[in-house]
BALO-498833 format. One record per residue (C-alpha): residue in one letter; x, y, z. Coordinates in steps of 0.02 Angstrom, whole numbers, padded with zeros to 5 digits, always signed. Each point is the difference from the previous one (the first is absolute). Example, Ala and Ser with C-alpha at 12.3 -4.5 7.8 and 13.67 -1.06 7.14 Angstrom:
2
A+00615-00225+00390
S+00069+00172-00033
This chain:
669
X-03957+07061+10907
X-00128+00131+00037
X-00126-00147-00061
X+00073-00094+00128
X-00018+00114+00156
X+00154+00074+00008
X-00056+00164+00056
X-00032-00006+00171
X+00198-00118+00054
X+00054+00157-00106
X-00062+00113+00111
X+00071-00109+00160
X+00153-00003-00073
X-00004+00186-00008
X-00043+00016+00182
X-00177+00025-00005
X-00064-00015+00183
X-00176+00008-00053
X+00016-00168-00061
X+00006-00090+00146
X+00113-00159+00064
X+00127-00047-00154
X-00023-00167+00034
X-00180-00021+00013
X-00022+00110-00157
X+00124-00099-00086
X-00063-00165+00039
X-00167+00045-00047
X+00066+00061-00174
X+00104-00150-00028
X-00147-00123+00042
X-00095+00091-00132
X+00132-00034-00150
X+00125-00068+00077
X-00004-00132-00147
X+00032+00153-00121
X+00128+00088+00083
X+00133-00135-00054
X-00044+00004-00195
X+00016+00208+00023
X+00149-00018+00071
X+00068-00118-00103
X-00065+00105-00178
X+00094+00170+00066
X+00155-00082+00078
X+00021-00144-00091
X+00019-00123+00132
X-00081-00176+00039
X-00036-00051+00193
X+00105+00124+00089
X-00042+00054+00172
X-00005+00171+00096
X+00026-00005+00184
X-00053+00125+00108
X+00054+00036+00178
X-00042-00145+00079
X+00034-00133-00111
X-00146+00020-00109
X-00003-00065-00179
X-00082+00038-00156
X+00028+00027-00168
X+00113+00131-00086
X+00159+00075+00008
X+00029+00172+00081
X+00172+00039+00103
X-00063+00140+00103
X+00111+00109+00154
X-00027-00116+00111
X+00023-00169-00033
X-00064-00140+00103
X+00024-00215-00016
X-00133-00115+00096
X+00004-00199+00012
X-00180+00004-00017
X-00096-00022-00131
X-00156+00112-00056
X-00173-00106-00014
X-00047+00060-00176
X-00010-00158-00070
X-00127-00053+00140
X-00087+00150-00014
X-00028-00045-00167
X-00052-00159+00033
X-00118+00063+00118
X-00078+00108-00116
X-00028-00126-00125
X-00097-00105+00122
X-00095+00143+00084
X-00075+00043-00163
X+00052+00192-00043
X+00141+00116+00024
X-00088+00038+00158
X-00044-00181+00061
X-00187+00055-00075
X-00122-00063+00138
X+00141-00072+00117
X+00028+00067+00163
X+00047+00174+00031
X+00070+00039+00167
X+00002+00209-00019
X-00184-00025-00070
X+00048+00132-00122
X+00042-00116-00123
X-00151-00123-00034
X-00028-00115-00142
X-00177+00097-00041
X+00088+00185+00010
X+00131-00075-00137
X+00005-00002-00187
X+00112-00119-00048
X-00035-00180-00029
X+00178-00066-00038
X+00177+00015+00005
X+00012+00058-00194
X-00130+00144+00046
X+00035+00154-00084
X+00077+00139+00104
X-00082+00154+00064
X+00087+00146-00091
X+00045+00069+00175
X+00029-00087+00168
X-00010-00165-00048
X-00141-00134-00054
X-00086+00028+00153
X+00027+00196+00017
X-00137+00109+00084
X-00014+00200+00026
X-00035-00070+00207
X+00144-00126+00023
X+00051+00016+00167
X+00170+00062+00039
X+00040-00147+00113
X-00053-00176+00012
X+00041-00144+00106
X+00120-00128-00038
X-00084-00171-00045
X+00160-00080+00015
X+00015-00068-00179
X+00060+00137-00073
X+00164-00010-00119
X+00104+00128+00103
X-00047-00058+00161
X+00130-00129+00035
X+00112+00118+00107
X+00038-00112+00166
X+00085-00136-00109
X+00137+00105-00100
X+00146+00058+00103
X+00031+00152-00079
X+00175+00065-00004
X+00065+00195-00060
X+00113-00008-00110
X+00032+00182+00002
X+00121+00060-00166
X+00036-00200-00008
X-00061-00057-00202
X-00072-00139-00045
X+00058-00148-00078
X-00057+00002-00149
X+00073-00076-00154
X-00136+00013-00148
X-00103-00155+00085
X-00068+00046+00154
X-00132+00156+00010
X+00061+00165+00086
X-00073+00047+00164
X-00129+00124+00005
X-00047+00119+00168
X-00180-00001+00022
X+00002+00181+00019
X+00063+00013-00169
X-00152-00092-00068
X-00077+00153-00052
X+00146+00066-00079
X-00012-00158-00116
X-00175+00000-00019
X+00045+00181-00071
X+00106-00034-00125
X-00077-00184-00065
X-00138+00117-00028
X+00084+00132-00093
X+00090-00166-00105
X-00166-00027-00033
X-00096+00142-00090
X+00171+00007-00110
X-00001-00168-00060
X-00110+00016-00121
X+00116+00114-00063
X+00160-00088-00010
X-00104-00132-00100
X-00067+00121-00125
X+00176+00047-00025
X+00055-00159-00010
X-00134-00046-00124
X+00063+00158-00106
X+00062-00074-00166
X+00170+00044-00040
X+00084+00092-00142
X+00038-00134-00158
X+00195+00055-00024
X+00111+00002+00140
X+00152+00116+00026
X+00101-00124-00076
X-00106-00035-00161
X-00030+00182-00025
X+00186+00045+00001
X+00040-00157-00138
X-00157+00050-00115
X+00053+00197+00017
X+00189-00047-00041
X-00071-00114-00180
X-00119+00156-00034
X-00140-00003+00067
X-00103+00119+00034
X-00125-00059+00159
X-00165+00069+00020
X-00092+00000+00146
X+00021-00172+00104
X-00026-00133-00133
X+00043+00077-00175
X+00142+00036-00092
X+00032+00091-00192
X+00128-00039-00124
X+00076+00091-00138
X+00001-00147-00146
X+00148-00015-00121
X-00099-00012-00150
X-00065+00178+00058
X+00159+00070-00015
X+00052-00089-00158
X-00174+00075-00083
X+00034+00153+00069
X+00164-00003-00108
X-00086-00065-00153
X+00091-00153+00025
X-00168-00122-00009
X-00117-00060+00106
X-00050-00141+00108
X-00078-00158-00061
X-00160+00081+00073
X+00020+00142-00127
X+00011-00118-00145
X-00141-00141+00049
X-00128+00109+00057
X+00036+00175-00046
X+00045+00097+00176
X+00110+00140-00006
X+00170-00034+00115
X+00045+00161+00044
X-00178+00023+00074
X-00006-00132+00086
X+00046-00024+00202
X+00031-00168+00079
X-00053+00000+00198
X-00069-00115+00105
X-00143+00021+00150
X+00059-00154+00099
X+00196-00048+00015
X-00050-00170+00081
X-00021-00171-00109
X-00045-00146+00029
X+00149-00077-00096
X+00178+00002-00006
X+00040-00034-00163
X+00188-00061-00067
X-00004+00142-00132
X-00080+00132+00101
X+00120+00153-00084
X-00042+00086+00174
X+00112-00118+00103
X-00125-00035+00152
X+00027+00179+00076
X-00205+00007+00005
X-00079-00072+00152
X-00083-00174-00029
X-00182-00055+00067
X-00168-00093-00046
X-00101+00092+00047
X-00015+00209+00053
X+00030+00033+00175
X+00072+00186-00009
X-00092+00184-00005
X-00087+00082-00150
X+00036+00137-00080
X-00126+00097-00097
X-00027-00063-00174
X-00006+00190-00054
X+00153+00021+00114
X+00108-00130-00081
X-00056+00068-00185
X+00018+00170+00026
X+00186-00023+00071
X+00036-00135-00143
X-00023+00134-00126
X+00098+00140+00085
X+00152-00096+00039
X+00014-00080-00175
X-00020+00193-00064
X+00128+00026+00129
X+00114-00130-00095
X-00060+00050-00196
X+00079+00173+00044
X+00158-00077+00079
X+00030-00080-00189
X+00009+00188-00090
X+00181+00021-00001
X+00015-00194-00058
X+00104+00010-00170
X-00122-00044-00152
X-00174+00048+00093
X-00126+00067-00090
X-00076+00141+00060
X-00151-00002-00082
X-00021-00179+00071
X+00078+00044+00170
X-00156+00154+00010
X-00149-00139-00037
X+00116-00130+00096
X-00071+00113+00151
X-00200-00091-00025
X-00001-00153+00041
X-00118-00085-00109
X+00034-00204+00028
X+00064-00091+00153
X+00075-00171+00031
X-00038-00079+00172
X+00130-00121-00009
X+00144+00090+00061
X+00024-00100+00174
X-00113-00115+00118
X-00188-00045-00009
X-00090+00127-00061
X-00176-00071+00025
X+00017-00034+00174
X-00032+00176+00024
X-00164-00015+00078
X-00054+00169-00080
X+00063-00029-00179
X-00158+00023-00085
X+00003+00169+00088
X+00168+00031-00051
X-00045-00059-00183
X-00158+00129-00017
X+00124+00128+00066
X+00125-00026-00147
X-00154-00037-00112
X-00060+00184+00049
X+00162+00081-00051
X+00007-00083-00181
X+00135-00134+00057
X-00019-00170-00072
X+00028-00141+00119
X+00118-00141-00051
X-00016-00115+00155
X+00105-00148+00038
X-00022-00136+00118
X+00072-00165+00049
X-00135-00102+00014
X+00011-00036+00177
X-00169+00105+00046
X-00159-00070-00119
X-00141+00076+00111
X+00074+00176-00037
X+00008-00020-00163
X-00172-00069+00005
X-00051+00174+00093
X+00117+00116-00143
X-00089+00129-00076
X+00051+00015-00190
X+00168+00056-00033
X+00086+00056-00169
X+00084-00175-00007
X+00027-00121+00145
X+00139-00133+00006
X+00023-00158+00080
X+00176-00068+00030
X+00049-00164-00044
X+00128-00031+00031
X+00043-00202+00012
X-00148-00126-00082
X+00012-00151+00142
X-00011+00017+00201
X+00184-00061+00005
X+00064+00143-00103
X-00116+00130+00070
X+00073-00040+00162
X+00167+00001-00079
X-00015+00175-00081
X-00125+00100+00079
X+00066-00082+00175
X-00188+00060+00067
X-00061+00027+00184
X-00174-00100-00022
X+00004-00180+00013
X-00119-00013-00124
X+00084+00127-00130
X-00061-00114-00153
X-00186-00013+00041
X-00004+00166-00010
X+00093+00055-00127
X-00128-00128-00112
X-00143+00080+00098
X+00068+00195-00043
X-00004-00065-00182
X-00169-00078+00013
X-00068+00174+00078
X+00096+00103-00170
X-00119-00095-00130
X-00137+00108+00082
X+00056+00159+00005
X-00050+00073-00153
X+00152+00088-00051
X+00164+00001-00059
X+00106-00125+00086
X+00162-00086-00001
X+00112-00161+00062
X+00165+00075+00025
X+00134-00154-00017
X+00193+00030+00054
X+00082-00088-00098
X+00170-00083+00109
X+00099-00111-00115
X+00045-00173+00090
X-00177+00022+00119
X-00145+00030-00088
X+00041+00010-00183
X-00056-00181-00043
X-00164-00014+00098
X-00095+00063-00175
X-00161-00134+00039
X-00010+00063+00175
X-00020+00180-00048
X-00135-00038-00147
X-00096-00051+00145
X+00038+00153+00096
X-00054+00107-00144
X-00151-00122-00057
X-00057+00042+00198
X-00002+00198-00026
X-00056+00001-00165
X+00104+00157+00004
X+00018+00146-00119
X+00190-00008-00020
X+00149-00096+00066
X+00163+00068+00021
X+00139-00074-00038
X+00160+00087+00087
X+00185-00087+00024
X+00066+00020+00183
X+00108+00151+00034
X+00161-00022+00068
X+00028+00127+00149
X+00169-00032+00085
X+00027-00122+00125
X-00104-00007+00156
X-00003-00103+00152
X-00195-00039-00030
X+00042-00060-00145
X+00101-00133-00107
X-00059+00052-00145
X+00159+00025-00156
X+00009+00071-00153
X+00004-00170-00054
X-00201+00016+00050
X-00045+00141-00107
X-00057-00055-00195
X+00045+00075-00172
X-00143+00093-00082
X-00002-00127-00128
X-00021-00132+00128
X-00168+00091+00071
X-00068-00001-00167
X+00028-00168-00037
X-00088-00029+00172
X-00134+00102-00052
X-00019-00098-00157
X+00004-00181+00114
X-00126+00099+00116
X-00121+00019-00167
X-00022-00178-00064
X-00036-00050+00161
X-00113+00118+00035
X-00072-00044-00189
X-00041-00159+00050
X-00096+00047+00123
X-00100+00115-00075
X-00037-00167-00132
X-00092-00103+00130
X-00125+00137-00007
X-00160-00010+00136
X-00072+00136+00086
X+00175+00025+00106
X+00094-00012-00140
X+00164+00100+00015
X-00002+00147-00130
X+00133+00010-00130
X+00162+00107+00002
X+00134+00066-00122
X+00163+00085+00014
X-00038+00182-00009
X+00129+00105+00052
X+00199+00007+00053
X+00110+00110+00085
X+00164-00081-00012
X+00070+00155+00123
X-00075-00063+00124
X+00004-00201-00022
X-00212+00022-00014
X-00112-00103-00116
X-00184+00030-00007
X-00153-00127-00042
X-00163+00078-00039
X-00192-00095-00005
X-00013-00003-00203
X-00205+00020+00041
X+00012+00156+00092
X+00154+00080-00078
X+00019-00049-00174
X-00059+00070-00151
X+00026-00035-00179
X+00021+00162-00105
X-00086+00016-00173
X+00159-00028-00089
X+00028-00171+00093
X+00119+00055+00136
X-00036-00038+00187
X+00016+00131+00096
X-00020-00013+00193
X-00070+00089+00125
X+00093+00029+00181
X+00026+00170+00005
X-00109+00098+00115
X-00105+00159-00017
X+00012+00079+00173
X-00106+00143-00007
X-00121-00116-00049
X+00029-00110+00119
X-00016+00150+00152
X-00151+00022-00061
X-00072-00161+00010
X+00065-00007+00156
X-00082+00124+00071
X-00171-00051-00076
X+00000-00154+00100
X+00054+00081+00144
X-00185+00097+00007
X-00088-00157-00062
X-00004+00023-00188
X+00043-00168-00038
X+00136-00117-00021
X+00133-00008-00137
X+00098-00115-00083
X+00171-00045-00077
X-00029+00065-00157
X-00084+00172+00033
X+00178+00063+00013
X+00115-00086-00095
X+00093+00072-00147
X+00120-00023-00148
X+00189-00063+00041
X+00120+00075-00109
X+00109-00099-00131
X+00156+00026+00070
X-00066-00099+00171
X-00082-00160-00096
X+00149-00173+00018
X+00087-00025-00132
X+00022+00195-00043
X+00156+00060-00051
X+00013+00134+00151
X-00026-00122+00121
X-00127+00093+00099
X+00107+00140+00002
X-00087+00168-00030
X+00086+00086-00178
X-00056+00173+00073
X+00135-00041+00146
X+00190-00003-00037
X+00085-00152+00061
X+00153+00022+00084
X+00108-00151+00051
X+00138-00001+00161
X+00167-00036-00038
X+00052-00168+00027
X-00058-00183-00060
X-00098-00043-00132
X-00068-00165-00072
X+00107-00058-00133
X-00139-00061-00093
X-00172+00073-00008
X-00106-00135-00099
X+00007-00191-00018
X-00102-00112-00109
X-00113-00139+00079
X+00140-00111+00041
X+00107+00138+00084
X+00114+00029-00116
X+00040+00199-00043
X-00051+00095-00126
X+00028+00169+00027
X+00165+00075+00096
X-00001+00121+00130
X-00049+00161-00127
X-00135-00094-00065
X+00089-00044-00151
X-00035-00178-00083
X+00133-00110+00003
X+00084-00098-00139
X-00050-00166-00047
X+00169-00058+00033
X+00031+00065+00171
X-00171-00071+00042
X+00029-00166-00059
X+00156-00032+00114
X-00093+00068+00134
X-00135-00130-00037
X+00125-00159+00025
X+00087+00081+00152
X-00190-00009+00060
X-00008-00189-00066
X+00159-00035+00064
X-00100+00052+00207
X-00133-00095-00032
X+00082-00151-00031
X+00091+00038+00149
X-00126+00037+00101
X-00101-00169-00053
X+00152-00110+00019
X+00010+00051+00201
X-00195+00016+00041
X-00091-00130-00113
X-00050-00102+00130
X-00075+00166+00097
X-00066+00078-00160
X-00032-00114-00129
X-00055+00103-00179
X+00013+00157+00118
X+00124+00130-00002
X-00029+00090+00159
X+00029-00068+00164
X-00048+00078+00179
X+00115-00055+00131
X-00035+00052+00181
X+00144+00044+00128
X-00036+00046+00166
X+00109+00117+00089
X+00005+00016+00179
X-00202+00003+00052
X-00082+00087-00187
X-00009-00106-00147
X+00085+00076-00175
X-00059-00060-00151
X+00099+00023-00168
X-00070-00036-00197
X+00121-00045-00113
X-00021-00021-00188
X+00137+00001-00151
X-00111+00095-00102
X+00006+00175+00090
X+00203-00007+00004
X-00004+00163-00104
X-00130+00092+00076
X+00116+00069+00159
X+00146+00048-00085
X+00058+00183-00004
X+00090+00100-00098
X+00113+00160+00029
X-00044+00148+00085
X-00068+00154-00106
């Protein structure tokens, strides 16, 4: 307002005596910006076309109930002032006539009615203004003969949220004051409403803390992993431990950005994270976030001492953290300082195992190298992307395909994570060749759907999740087709992958790029690759970091034991570890031959030719079954998919004769 002239009605308002006639001061102020005044009034009040009436009837804009309240039946001439303004060229009527002779065209310096304003006094504001000048007549508050003004006394006005309050021109100054005042702190209410926000709410915070986690900062969170504690009792590792060679009980699980950009039907976190596309929340340090990561999962290493079956020389080196897995929950990458965050752990001799869903190519495209980045994929088509990963972007395909496109030139170690959710995506094996064929990744991951208790943002069952057996033979499926591709050949021709490693514990299958980790031993044995030399990799790392070249995938790759290749008889379960099984159901029968029928019972014993043969025709005896009622839906096939819908989600269930003895159980032990 003080751009406006308020200075000097403030001082009238005050009492000022040195300022002359109220009126004449006033009406010379109003001519000036009188088109202005209303806009002021109507940014600090928030009001449109109100009116203020003075003593005797006058009207302007505003809305001020001062002492002494006063109602007029005339109405103010603003509006012809204005127009009078307009026509007379300037706020001043520049070279029109000027009655006092004080105020001539030549002597002013404004040219229009959008002229800016004077800081002080007005547009037309000089150190000799006189004190008093003679009325021309025209002025806006000069109108007094025509209103009969009447004192209300105590009497309010009628006012009910339409109609502007009345106003005493005496108390002019008084708003003059304050609009002021409102002004110099608005720029401070927007800066604060500009501030961004904290990422969790009370709410969130209090439904993360109560599944166990441990928040950090605004935006991060820490995890103690299962698979930590099982390693930590020598009861194995996870299938990270036995595909690429990390040790579990070193490794913490955290995440610097709770948000995603997806809400997927399997999400084991059950939506307590917030949701968003893109990051609209504060920043915590990078060095923050890492140094508090560490010191709360210490916190939670130490908690596990008095755990029955720790190790204690495992729970002491438990204590450095030398891997970490940023997958635990939300979008890690749309930390806008994750590279920062990255050369933090980097610094501190933490490999980075860094997941994301896809959803954000342009980051990946920025990523600086980590130890081994992941892309989920988690459904082949649009349809079942939408389905699964239930996404926030409209255009969640494209750029999932474009995220792939960006991993074939990256230069390191990377991965298509599928989910594998039986009765969704397990039959889409062509779609996901061409996923894969895309990235020309290092490794896909093949991992059956964990069943985590019911859930509102879900309808997922345990009808969803798939046998071990059943990921494999996906896996396999996944392999031709992927074979075939890699025959057409040309200079994008898709590279060719084998099975290379299991861990049935965890429902995981692993296919590895034969060129870049397969080797033939000199005694004819293959031999493969995935496991990774860390140190090594740290200090490659950090010789790129100061611009001593690039590295690639196989600068850091090492041997994978025996025990972790398919087909070995531990499954991918380390022999160093002692394997320790819960009390309660176990398959009756642990291995089938290529037409499903078992072979071994339930202690790995073979069974009798006998007992398998009349197990063989009570399979024949399904089949026919099974073809008699669906021939005209299957034909030579003996699997069927039949969809259901159930109130608004669609359920999908597989059928096929040929798996009726993988789910049964036997005893308790």
């Amino acid at each position: 307002m003080r751009e406006l002239g308020a200075t000097p009605i403030a001082g009238v308002g005050k009492g000022d005596v040195e300022s002359g006639d109220i009126e004449r001061e006033f009406d010379k102020w109003a001519a000036s910006v009188g088109e202005k005044i209303g806009y002021c009034m109507e940014w600090n009040y928030g009001f449109k076309g109100g009116v203020v009436e003075g003593k005797n009837g006058v009207e302007g804009r505003g809305k001020n109930k001062g002492k002494n309240k006063r109602k007029g039946k005339g109405k103010g001439k603003m509006e012809e002032k204005k127009e009078e303004i307009k026509e007379e060229g300037g706020c001043c009527g520049g070279g029109g006539d000027d009655k006092g002779g004080k105020l001539g065209g030549d002597n002013c310096g404004c040219k229009s009615d959008k002229s800016d304003s004077a800081p002080t006094g007005g547009c037309c504001k000089s150190d000799d203004a006189p004190k008093e000048e003679e009325d021309d007549g025209k002025g806006a508050w000069d109108d007094l003969s025509e209103g009969s003004a009447q004192d209300s006394g105590d009497e309010e006005d009628d006012d009910d949220g339409g109609s502007m309050g009345v106003a005493d021109v005496e108390d002019m100054g008084g708003v003059m004051e304050k609009t002021d005042k409102e002004a110099q702190k608005k720029p401070r209410r927007k800066r604060k409403e500009e501030e961004k926000k904290d990422m969790v709410t009370p709410k969130q915070a209090r439904a993360l803390k109560k599944e166990g986690y441990k928040l950090i900062g605004s935006h991060s969170a820490v995890k103690l992993c299962r698979w930590t504690k099982h390693q930590l009792r020598g009861r194995g590792g996870c299938y990270k431990h036995s595909f690429y060679g990390i040790t579990s009980y070193q490794c913490m699980e955290a995440t610097p950005s709770l948000a995603c950009a997806n809400k997927c039907t399997f999400c084991w976190r059950h939506h307590k994270n917030p949701v968003g596309r893109t990051w609209r929340w504060k920043e915590d340090d990078p060095g923050f976030i890492v140094e508090q990561a560490v010191e709360e999962h210490v916190k939670m290493i130490k908690g596990t001492k008095g755990i029955p079956g720790v190790v204690m020389e495992r729970w002491e080196e438990a204590h450095t953290v030398k891997h970490c897995a940023l997958s635990l929950v939300g979008e890690p990458i749309m930390y806008p300082r994750i590279n920062e965050l990255l050369g933090e752990m980097h610094n501190r001799g933490i490999s980075t195992f860094l997941v994301t869903n896809g959803q954000h190519p342009e980051a990946i495209e920025r990523l600086v190298p980590v130890t081994q980045l992941y892309v989920s994929v988690d459904a082949a088509t649009k349809e079942t992307l939408e389905e699964i990963d239930r996404p926030l972007f409209k255009d969640a395909f494209e750029r999932l395909k474009r995220s792939l496109r960006y991993l074939r030139d990256k230069g390191q170690r990377t991965v298509a994570r599928l989910t594998i959710v039986k009765g969704w995506n397990s039959e889409d094996i062509d779609d996901y060749a061409d996923l894969v064929a895309l990235g020309r990744v290092s490794f896909v991951e093949m991992k059956g759907v964990t069943f985590c208790g019911t859930s509102d943002a879900s309808n997922l069952n345990m009808s969803n999740s798939p046998w071990h057996h059943e990921v494999v033979e996906f896996a396999e499926k996944l392999r031709r087709r992927l074979k075939v591709l890699h025959g057409r050949g040309g200079m994008e021709a898709c590279p060719e992958y084998e099975l290379a490693c299991e861990h049935k514990h965890s429902c995981s299958v692993l296919l590895a790029r034969v060129d870049l980790f397969k080797e033939v031993r000199e005694d004819g044995t293959n031999k493969w690759n995935t496991w990774i030399d860390y140190p090594e990799f740290q200090r490659l790392a950090a010789r790129e970091k100061v611009g001593g070249g690039k590295f690639t995938v196989t600068d850091y790759k090492a041997e994978c034991p025996k025990w972790a290749v398919i087909g070995a008889k531990e499954e991918g379960f380390d022999p160093t570890e002692t394997r320790v099984r819960k009390k309660g159901k176990k398959p009756l029968y642990t291995k089938f031959d290529e037409g499903g029928v078992p072979t071994h019972d339930w202690e790995g014993n073979v069974i009798g030719r006998e007992v398998r043969i009349e197990l063989e025709k009570k399979m024949e005896e399904e089949v026919r079954k099974f073809k008699k009622e669906n021939d005209n839906m299957m034909g030579d096939e003996m699997s069927v998919v039949t969809d259901s819908v159930r109130g608004r989600t669609k359920e999908r269930t597989v059928t096929d004769p040929r798996l009726m003895f993988r789910g049964l159980t036997v005893g308790k032990y």
